[in-house]
N, C-alpha and C positions, 0 to 999 in steps of 0.2 A: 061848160066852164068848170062845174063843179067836178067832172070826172077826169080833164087837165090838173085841174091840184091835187086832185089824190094823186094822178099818175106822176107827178113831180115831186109830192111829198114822197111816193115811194122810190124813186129814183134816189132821194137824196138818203134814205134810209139803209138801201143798199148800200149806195158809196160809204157812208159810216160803218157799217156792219163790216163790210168789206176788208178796212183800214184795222177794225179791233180785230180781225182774224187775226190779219197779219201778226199783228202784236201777241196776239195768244200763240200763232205758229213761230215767233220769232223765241219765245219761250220756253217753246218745246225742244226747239232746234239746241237751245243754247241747254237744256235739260238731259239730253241725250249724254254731252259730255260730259257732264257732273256727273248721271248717274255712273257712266264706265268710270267716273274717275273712282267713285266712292265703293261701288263692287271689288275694284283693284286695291283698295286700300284699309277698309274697314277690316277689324281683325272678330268681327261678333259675325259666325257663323248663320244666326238667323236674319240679320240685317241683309248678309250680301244676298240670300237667298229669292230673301221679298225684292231685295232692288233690281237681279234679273228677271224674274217676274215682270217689274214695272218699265225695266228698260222692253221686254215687246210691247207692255201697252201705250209706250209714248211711241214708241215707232208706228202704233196705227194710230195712236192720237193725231202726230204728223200728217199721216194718210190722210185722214178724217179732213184737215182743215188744208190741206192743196187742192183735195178733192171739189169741196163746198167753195174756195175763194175761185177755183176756175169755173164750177156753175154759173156763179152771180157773175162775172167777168171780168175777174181781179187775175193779177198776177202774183203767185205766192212768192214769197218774198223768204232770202235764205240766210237772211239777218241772223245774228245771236244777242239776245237781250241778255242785259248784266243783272246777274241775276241776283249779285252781292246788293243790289240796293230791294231787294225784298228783304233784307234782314238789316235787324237791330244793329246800331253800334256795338259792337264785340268787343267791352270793355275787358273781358274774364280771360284770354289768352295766358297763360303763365309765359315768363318774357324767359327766353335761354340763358340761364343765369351762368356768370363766369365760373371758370372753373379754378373755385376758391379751392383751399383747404377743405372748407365741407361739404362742398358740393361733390370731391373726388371720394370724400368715407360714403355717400350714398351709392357709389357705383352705380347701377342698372336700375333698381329700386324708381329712381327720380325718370327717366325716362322711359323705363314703362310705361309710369304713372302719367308722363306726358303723354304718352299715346293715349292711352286710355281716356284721358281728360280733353283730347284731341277729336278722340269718337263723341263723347256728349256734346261737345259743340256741334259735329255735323248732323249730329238727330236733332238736335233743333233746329238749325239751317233747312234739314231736309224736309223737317214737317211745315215749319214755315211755307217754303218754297211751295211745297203739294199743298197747303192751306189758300195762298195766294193764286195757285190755278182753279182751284176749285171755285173759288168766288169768281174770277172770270168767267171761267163756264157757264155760273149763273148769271153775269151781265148778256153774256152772249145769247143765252136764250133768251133773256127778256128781251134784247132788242131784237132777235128772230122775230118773236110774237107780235111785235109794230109792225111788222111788213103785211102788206093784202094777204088775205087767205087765199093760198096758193098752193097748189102741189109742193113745189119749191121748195116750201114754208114749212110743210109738215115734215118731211124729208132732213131740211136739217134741221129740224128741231131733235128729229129722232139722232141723226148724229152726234150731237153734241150735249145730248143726255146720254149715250152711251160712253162719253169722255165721260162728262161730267162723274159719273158713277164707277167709273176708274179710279179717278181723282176721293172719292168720298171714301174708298176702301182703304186706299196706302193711308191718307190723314187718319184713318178710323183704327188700322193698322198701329201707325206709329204710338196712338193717345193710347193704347191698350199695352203695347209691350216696351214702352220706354221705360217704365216705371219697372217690369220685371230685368230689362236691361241694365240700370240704373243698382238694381240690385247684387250683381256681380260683378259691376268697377266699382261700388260705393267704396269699400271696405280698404282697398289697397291706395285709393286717391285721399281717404281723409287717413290716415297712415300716414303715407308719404307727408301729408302735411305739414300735420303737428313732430313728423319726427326731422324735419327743421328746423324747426324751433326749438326740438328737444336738443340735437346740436349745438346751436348757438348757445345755451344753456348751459350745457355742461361745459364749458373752460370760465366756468366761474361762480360752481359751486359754491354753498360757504362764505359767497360774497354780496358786498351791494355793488350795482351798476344804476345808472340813469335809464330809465324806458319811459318810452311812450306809450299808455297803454289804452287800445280802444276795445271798446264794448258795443256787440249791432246785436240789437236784440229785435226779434219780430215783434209785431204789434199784434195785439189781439189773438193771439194763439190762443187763451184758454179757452175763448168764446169760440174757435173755430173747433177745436177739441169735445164740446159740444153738444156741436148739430154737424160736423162733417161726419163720414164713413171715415173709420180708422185707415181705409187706402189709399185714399184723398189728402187725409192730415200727412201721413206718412211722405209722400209726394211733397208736399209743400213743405216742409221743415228740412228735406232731404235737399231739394231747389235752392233754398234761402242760404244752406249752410254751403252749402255747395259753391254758390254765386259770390257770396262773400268772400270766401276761401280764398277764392280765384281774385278778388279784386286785391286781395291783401299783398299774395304773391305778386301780381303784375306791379305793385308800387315797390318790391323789395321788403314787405312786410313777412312777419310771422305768425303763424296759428298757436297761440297755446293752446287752448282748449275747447271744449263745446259742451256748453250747460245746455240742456233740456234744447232751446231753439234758440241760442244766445253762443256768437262766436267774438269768443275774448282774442285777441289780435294783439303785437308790441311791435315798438320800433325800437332799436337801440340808440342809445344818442354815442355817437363813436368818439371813447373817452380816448384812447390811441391820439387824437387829430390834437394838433399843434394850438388850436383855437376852439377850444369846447364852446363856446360861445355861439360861433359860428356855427358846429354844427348841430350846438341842440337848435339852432334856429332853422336848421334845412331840413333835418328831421321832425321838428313840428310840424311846418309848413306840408313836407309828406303826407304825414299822417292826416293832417287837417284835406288835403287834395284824396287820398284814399277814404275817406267817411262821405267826401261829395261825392267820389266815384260809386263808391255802396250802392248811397240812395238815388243815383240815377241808373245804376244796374239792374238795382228792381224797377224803377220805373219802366223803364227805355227795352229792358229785355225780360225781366221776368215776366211781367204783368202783362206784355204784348204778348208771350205764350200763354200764358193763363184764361187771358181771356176768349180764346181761340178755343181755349181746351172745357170752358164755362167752369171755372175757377176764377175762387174771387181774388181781388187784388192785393198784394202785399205791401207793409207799410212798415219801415224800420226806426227804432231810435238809438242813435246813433251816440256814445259817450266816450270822452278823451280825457286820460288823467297823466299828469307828468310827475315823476318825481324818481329818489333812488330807492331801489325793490329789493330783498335781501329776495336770494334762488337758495332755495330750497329742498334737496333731494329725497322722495319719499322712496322706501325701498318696499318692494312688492314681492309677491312668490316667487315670479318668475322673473321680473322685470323692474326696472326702476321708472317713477317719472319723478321729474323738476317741476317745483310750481314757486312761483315769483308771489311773496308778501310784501 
């Protein structure tokens, strides 16, 4: 009696194991296209390199698990799993902004900068993504190890530890060179930024204007300054400023500036409009929706990388002050910037 329930408990074991294959090879399947989409498209010579690389090893990862679901007596399934709901709500997109008067003085500048700002989204998508197969692999082997000790058993356990450890390089991969990645579009994306705001700026030098002005500052940065490795601190202030940046632009906001790990942000209130009223009331409201976007950026996307990558979590506070700002023009060696009093 007692050797019919085990032999049913493992029947039922199988059929499970069976079904999360599928799921893992439906993963794979729909992986394969991402990767050729992202070799085709990524303009960071080391990226595409590693990602042909990993496009052979999901093609035998594939092999691996049609192999093992026709052992046990499954039929491998040639589904494509969406793989967009392995990632964060993608608040940070910059939105294609119309082609104002100043969008036209930026020329090439702004869409560069959108490619480039284009790429850091899909290295996080892509370590995510490789983050989330890796943890499968390790479901996958624990529920191996439930089944009888069986030839079978040991077989694909071995298989699916040589995924598994595919999966641990590219995530091991990306945790290691994102940050020297990061390091050659920083430069030209926080540019771009603030030189929009420098824009709007200048046709009213010498003047006061109504703004909205927000302030996201990190939390706890001295204490992380510290006891973090100055490569780690580096990283996260780079992340934070970064993310914000990105949330500012997606509302139709502005970058003034970047203190220490503090990004000062504005809205204009558009004194043009027939009903100022009105629209300091649309532009608060803005600006007030852009400060909740912030702090769910960091929640929802940054800190969901972070803790992947065992970085601790980030926490913003977030300040909005209205009123009219005299712009200010400092003239530099080379260069001029604006700064709003």
């Amino acid at each position: 009696m007692s050797h019919g329930k085990n032999y049913d408990n493992n029947i039922q074991l199988i059929s499970e194991l069976v079904e999360n294959l599928n799921q893992a090879l439906s993963t794979e399947n729909a992986s394969v296209d991402r990767i050729i989409s992202r070799i085709d498209q990524t303009p960071i010579q080391e990226v595409k390199q590693r990602l042909k690389q990993h496009l052979e090893e999901t093609h035998i990862q594939k092999s691996r698990l049609e192999r093992i679901i026709t052992q046990l007596g499954g039929k491998p399934t040639d589904a494509k799993a969406d793989l967009s709901r392995s990632n964060p709500p993608t608040l940070t997109m910059r939105k294609n902004f119309p082609k104002t008067a100043e969008s036209k003085t930026e020329g090439n500048s702004q869409e560069n900068s959108a490619l480039e700002e284009e790429e850091l989204v899909q290295m996080k998508q892509d370590f995510i993504i490789e983050h989330d197969e890796l943890v499968a692999y390790e479901s996958l082997i624990r529920r191996t190890m439930q089944m009888m000790d069986t030839p079978q058993q040991h077989e694909i356990t071995f298989l699916l530890e040589k995924s598994m450890r595919e999966e641990e390089s590219i995530a091991y991969w990306y945790k290691i060179h994102t940050p020297l990645i990061l390091d050659n579009l920083w430069p030209k994306i926080i540019h771009t930024s603030i030189k929009r705001g420098q824009k709007v700026l200048l046709n009213h030098i010498s003047s006061k204007i109504p703004l909205i002005i927000i302030y996201a500052d990190l939390v706890g940065s001295t204490s992380m300054s510290m006891t973090l490795p100055v490569d780690n601190l580096v990283t996260i202030i780079r992340a934070f400023t970064h993310q914000i940046s990105h949330v500012v632009d997606s509302h139709d906001g502005y970058v003034l500036k970047y203190v220490g790990d503090a990004v000062i942000s504005f809205f204009p209130c558009r004194v043009n409009n027939n009903n100022n009223d009105d629209n300091k009331y649309l532009a608060s409201d803005t600006s007030v929706e852009c400060g909740k976007s912030m702090i769910n950026a960091i929640k929802d996307e940054i800190n969901v990388i972070f803790r992947r990558y065992g970085y601790p979590e980030l926490f913003a506070k977030i300040g909005i002050d209205v009123g009219e700002n005299a712009i200010v023009q400092y003239m530099g060696t080379n260069n001029s910037r604006l700064l709003i009093y």
